[in-house]
Backbone bond lengths (Angstrom), bond angles and torsions (degrees), N, CA, C in turn:
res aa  C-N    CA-C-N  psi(-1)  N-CA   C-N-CA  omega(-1)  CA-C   N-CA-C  phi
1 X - - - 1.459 - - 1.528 112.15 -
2 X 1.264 122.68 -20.58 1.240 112.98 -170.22 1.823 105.56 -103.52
3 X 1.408 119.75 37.31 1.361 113.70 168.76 1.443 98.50 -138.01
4 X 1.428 122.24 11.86 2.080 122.06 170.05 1.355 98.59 -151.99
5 X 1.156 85.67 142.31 1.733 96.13 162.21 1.169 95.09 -140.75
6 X 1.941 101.58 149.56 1.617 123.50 -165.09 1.374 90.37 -110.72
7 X 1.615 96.19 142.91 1.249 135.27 -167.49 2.008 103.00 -123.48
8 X 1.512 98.95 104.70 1.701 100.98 -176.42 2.045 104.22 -73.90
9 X 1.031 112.74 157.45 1.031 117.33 -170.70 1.466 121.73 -86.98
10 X 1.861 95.94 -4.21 1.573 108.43 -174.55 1.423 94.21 -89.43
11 X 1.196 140.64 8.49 2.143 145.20 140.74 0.922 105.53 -33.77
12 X 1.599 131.91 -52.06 2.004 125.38 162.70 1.021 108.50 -40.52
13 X 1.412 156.35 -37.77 1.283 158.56 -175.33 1.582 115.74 -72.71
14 X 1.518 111.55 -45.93 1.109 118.53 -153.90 2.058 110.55 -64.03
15 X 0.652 96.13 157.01 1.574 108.05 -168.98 1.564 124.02 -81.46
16 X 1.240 76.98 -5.62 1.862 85.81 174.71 2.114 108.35 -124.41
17 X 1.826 88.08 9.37 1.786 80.96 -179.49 1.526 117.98 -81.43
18 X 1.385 128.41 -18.49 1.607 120.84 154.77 1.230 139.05 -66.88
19 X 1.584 101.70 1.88 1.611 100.61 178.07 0.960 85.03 -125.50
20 X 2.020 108.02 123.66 1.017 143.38 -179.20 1.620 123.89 -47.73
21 X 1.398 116.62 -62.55 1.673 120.33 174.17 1.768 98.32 -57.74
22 X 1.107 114.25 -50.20 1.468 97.93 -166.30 1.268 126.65 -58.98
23 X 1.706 110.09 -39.18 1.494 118.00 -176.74 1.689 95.50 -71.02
24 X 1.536 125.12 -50.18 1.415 112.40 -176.87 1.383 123.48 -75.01
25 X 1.014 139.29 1.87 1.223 146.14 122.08 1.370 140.75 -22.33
26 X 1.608 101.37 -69.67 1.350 121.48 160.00 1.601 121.37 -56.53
27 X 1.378 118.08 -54.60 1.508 117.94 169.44 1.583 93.91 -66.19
28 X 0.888 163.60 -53.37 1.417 121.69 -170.35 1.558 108.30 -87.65
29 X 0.822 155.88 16.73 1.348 152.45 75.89 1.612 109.35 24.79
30 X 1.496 114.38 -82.15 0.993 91.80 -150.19 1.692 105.32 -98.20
31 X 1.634 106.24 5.80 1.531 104.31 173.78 1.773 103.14 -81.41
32 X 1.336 125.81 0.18 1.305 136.00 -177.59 1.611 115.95 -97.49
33 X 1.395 124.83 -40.93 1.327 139.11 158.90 1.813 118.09 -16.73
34 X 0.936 148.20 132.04 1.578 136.22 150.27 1.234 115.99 -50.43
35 X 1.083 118.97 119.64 1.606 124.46 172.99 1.503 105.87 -82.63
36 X 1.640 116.68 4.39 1.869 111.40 163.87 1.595 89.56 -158.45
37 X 1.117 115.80 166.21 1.276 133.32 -162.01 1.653 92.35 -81.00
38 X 1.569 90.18 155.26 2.226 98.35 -171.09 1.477 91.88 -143.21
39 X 1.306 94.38 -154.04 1.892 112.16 -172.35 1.636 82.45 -154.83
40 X 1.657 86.14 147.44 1.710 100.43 168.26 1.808 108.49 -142.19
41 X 0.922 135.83 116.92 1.686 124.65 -173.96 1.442 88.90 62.68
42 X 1.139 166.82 27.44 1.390 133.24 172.70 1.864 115.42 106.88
43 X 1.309 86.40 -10.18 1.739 90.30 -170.65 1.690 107.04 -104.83
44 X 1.635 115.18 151.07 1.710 91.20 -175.92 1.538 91.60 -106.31
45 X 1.324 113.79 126.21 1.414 133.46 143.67 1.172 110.48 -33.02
46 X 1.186 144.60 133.20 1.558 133.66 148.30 1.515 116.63 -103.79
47 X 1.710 106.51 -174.47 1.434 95.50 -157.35 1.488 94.04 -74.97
48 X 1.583 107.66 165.37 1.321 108.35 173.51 1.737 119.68 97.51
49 X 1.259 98.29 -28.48 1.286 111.11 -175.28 1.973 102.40 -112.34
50 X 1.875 104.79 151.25 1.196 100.04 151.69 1.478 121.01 -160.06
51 X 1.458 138.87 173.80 0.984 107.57 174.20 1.255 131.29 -108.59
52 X 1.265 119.84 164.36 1.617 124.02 -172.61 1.837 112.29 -160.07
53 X 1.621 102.51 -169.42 1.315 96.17 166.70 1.583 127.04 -155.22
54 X 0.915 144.16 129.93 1.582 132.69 -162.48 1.916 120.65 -20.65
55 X 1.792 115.07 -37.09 0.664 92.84 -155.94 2.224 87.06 -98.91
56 X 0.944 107.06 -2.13 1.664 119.43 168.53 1.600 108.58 -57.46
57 X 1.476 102.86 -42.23 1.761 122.42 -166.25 0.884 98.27 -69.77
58 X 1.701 132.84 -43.86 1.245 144.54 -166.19 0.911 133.40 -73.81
59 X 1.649 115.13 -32.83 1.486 148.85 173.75 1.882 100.23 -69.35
60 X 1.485 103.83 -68.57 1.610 115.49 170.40 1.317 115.44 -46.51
61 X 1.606 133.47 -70.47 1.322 113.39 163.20 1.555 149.90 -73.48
62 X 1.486 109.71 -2.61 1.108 125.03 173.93 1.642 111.09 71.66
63 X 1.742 103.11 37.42 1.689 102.80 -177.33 1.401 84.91 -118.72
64 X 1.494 131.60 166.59 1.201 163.75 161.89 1.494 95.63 -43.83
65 X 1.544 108.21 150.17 1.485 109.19 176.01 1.802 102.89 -72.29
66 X 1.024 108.27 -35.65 1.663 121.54 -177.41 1.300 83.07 -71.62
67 X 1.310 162.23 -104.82 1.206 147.72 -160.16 1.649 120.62 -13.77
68 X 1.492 108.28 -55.80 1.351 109.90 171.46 1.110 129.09 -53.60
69 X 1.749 108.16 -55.53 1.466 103.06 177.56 1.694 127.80 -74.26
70 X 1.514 101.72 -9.32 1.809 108.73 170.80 2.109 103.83 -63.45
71 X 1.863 97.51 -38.42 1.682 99.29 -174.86 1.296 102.73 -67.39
72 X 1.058 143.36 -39.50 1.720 164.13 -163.46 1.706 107.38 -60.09
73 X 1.284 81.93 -73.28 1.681 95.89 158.49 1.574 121.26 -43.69
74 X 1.497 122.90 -59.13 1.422 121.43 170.24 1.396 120.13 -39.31
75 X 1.570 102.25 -68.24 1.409 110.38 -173.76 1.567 101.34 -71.98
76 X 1.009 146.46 -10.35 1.649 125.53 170.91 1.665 90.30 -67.22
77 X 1.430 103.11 -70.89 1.942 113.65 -174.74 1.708 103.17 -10.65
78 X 1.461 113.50 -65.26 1.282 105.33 -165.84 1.536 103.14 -104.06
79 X 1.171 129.89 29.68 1.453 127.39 151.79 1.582 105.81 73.28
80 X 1.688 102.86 45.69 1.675 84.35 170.08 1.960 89.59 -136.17
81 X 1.602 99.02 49.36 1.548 103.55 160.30 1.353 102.95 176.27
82 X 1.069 112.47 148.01 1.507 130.26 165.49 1.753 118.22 -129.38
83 X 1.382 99.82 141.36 1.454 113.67 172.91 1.127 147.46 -141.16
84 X 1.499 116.18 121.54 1.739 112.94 -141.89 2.139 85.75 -103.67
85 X 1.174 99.23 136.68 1.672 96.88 171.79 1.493 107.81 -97.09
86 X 1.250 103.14 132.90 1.485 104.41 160.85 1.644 103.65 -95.57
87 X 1.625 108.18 -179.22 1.542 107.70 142.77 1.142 128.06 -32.71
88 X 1.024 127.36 -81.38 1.933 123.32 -143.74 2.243 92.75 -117.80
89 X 1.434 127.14 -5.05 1.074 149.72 169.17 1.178 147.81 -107.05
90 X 1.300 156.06 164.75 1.050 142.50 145.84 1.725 123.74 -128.62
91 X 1.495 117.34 157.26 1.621 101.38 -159.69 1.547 78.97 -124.31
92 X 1.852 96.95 116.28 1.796 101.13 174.47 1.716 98.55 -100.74
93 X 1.286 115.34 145.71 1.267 119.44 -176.45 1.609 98.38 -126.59
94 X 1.700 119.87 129.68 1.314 98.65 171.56 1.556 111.68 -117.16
95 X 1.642 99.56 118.31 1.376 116.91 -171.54 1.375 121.35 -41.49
96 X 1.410 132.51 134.24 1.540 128.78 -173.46 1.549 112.74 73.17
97 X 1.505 113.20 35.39 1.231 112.78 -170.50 1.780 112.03 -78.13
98 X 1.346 98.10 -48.79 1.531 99.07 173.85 1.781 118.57 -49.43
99 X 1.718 99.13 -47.30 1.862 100.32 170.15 1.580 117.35 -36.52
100 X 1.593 101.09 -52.35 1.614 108.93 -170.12 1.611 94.30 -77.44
101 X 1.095 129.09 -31.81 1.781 109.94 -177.31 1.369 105.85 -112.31
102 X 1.249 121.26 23.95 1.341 101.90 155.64 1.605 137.48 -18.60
103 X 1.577 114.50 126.33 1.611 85.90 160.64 1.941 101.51 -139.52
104 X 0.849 121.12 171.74 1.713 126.45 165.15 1.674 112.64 -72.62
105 X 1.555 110.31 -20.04 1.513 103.34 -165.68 1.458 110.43 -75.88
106 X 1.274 107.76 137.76 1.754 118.76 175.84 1.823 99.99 -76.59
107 X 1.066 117.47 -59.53 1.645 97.08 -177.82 1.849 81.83 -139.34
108 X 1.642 84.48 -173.03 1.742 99.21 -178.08 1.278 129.27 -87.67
109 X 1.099 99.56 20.16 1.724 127.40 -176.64 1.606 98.68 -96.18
110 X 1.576 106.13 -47.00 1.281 96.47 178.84 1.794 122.14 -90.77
111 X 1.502 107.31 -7.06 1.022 82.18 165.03 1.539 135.23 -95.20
112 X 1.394 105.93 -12.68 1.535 120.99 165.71 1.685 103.91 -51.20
113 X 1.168 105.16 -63.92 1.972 92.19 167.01 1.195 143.30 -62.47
114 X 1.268 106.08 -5.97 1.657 123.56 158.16 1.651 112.05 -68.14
115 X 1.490 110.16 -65.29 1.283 128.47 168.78 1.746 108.94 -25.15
116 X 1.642 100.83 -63.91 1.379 118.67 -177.57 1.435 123.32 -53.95
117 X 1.638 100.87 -39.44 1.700 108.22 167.75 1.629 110.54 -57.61
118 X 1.349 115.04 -54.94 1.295 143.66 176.79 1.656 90.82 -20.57
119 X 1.305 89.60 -77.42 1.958 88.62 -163.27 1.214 125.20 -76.52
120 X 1.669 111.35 -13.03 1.622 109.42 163.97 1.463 111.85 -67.65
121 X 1.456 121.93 -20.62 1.681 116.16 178.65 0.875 93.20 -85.00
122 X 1.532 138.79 -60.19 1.790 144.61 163.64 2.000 93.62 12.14
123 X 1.476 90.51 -73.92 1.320 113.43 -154.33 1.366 108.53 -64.71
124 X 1.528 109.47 -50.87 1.247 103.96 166.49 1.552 135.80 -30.82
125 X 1.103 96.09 -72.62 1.549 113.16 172.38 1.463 123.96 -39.97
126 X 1.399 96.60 -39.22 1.648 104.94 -176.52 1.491 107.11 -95.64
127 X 1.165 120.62 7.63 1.677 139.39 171.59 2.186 98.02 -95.16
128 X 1.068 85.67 -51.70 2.177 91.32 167.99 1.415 105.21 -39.65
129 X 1.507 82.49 -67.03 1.668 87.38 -135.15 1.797 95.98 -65.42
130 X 0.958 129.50 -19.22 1.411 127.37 -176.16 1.576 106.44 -87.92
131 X 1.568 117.38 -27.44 1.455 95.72 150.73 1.532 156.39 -77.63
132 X 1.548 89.70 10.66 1.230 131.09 -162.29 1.794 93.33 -98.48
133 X 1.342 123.25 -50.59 1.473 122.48 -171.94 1.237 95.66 -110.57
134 X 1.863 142.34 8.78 1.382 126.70 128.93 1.224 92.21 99.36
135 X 1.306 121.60 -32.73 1.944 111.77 176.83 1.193 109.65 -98.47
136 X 1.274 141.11 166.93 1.913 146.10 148.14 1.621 96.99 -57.43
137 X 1.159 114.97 129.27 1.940 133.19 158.13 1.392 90.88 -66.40
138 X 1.495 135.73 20.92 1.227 107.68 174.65 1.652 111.06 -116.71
139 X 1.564 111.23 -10.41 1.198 118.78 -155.24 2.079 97.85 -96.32
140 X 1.685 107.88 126.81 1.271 117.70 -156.87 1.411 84.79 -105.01
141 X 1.564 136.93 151.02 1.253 141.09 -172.64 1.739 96.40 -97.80
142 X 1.056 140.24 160.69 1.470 134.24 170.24 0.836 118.86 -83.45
143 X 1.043 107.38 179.59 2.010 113.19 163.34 1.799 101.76 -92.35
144 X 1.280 103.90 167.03 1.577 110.66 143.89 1.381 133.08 -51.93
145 X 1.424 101.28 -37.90 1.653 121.41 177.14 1.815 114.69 -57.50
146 X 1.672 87.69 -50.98 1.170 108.65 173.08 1.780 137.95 -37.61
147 X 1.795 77.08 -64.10 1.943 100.12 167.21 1.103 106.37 -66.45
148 X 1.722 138.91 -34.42 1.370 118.42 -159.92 1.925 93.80 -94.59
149 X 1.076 115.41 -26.08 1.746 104.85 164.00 1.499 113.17 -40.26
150 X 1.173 99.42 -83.35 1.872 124.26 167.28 1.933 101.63 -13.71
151 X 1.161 100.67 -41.50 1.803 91.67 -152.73 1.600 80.35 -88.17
152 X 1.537 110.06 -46.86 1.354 90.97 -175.62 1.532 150.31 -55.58
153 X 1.787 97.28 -29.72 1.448 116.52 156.14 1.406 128.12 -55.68
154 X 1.272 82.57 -34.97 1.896 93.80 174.08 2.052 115.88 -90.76
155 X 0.999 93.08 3.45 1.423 101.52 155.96 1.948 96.94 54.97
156 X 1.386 114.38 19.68 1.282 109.11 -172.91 1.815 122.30 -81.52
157 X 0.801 104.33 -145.05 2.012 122.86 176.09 1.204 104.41 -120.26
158 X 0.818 126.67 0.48 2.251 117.44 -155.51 1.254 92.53 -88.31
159 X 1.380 142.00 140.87 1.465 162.58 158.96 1.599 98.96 -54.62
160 X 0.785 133.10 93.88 1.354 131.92 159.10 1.699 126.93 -49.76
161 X 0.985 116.17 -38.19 1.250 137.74 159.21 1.412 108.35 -64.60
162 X 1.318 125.95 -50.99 1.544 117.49 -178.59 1.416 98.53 -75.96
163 X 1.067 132.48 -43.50 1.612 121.07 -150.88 1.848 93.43 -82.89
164 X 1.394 115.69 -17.70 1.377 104.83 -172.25 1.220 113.04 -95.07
165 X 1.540 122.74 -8.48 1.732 144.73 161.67 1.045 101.17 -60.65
166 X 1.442 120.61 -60.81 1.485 125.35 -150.17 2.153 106.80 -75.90
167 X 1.360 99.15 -25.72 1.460 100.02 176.66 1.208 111.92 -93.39
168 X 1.229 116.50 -35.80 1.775 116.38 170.70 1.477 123.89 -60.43
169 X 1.650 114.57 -23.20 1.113 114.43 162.82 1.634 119.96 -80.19
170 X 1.088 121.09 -14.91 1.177 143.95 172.18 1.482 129.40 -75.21
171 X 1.171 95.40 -17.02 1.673 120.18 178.83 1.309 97.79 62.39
172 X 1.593 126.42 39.73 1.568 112.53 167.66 1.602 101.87 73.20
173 X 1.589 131.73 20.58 1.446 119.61 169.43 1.566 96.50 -102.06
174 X 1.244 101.65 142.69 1.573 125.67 148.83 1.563 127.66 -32.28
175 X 1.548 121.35 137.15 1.196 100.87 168.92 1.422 114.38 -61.99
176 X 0.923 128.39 -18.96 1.818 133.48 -179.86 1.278 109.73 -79.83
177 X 1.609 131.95 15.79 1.366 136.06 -170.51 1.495 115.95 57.87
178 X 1.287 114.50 3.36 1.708 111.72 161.19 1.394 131.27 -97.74
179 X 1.549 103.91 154.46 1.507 98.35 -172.49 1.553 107.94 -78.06
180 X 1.868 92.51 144.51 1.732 109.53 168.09 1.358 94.65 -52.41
181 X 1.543 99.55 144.61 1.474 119.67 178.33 1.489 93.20 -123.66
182 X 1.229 121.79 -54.38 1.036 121.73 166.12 2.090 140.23 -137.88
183 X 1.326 99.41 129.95 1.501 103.92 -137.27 1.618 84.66 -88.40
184 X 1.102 136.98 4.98 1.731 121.52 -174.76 1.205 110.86 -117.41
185 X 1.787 110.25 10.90 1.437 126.52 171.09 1.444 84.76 -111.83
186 X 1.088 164.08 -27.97 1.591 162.28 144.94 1.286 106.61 -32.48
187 X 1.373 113.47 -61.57 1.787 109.21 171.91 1.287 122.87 -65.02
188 X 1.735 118.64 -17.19 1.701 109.80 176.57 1.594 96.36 -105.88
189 X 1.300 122.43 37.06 1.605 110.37 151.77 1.432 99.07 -119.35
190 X 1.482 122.40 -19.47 1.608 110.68 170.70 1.256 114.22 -62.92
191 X 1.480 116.50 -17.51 1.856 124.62 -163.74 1.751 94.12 -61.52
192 X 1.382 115.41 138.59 1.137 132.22 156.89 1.194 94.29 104.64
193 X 1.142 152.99 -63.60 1.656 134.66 179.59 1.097 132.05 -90.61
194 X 1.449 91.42 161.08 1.793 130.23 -154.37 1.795 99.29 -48.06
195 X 1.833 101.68 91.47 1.101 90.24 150.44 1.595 149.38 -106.59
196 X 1.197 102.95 22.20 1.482 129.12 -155.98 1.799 94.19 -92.97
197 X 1.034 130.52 -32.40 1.216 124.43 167.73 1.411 139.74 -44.28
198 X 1.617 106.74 90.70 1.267 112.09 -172.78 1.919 133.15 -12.10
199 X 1.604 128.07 66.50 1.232 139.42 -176.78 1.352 99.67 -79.10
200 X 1.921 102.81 132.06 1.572 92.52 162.28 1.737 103.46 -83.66
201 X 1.256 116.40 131.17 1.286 108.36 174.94 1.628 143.51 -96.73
202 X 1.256 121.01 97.69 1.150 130.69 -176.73 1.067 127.52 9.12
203 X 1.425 132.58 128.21 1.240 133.56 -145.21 2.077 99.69 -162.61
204 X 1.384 128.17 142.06 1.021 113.52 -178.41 1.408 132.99 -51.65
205 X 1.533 95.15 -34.66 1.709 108.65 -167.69 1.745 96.82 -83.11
206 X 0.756 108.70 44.59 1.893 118.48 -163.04 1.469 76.40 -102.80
207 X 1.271 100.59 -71.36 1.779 112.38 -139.11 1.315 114.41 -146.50
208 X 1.333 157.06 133.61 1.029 134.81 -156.19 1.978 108.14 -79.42
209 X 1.370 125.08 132.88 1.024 141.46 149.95 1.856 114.34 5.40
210 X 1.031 120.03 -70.10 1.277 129.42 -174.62 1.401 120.96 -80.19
211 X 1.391 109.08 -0.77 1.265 133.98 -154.39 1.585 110.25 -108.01
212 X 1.112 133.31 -32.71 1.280 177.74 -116.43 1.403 107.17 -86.68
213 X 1.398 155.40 75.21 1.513 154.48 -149.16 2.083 86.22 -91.86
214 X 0.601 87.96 94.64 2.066 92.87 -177.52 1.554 97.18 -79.92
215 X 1.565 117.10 -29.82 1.468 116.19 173.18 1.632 112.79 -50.25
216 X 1.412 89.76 -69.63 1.614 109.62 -172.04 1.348 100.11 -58.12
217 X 1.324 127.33 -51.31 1.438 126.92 173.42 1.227 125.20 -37.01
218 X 1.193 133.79 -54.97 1.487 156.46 130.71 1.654 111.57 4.49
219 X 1.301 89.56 -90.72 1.607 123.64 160.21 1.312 94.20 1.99
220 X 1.049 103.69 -97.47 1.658 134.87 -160.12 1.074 103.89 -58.01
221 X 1.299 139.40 -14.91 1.590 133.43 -150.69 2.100 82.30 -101.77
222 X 1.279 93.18 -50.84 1.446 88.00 -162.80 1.607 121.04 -104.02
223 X 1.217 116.57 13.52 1.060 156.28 132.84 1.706 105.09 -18.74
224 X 1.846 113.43 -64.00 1.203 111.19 -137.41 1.593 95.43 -114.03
């Protein structure tokens, strides 16, 4: 709890969220608050509350001290702050603090294992849904630019142009009907053969689209 604080969405509503110093004020307000009760000089802070001082506020938000105390003023008006002065301090408390930070967790043990549940379903789900569309959401198709870098670093033979025809017409499937997962392990199984051998190379008006033997296609490409 003490590295977020939740922000309800009914703040669009609130009556002081178009005027600028007040709403930014208030949110740092309440990212400034104790999220558990402390001591300061001898005195206990409680949660919700912390201390500071107009010209500290001023420094931190970068508003005018007269800016601050016009926001100060607002939010006391409608009761979403109070402020006790000391001497050399002041103790801002922002009222209904527990409402706005509510949480269900009994200690931080449990909420780290909440969190933890969180992302094993996280994961789950995003383990579904990609077996569901049969490829990884992670795998990016290249450019042309791309493959002919690749071949060049690799100092190989592979047609860059053919091998990036031949998968683009392919929509990135495998001769085995699976999707490329990864295309720069595709270019080091083309390494070593003859690609210089005059191929006419596949083209739509070839053959119809759906029609497409990517095996035999294959085949032949590296074949020669």
């Amino acid at each position: 709890m003490d590295d977020y604080i939740k922000i309800n969405r009914k703040i669009l509503d609130w009556e002081w969220y178009k005027n600028i110093n007040t709403k930014v004020l208030f949110l740092h307000m309440l990212l400034k608050a104790n999220w558990k009760e402390g001591k300061f000089e001898g005195k206990i802070i409680k949660r919700g509350s912390f201390v500071s001082s107009l010209p500290v506020l001023s420094d931190e938000t970068t508003l005018t001290v007269r800016e601050i105390r016009t926001a100060i003023s607002h939010l006391k008006t409608t009761g979403e702050l109070t402020v006790k002065t000391c001497n050399k301090y002041s103790i801002f408390t922002v009222v209904n603090y527990d409402l706005y930070q509510s949480s269900d967790r009994q200690n931080d043990s449990q909420v780290t294992d909440k969190r933890h549940s969180n992302d094993i379903l996280t994961t789950a789900i995003e383990e579904k849904k990609e077996g569901k569309k049969g490829r990884s959401n992670t795998f990016i198709p290249p450019t042309l630019e791309e493959v002919k870098a690749y071949c060049l670093e690799r100092k190989n033979s592979v047609d860059p142009e053919q091998f990036f025809e031949y998968y683009h017409i392919a929509n990135w499937v495998d001769r085995d009907k699976k999707p490329v997962k990864n295309w720069k392990q595709k270019v080091i199984s083309w390494e070593g053969r003859k690609q210089n051998t005059a191929i006419k190379k596949p083209g739509f008006n070839d053959f119809p689209q759906n029609k497409i033997d990517f095996e035999a296609l294959e085949d032949e490409i590296l074949s020669n």
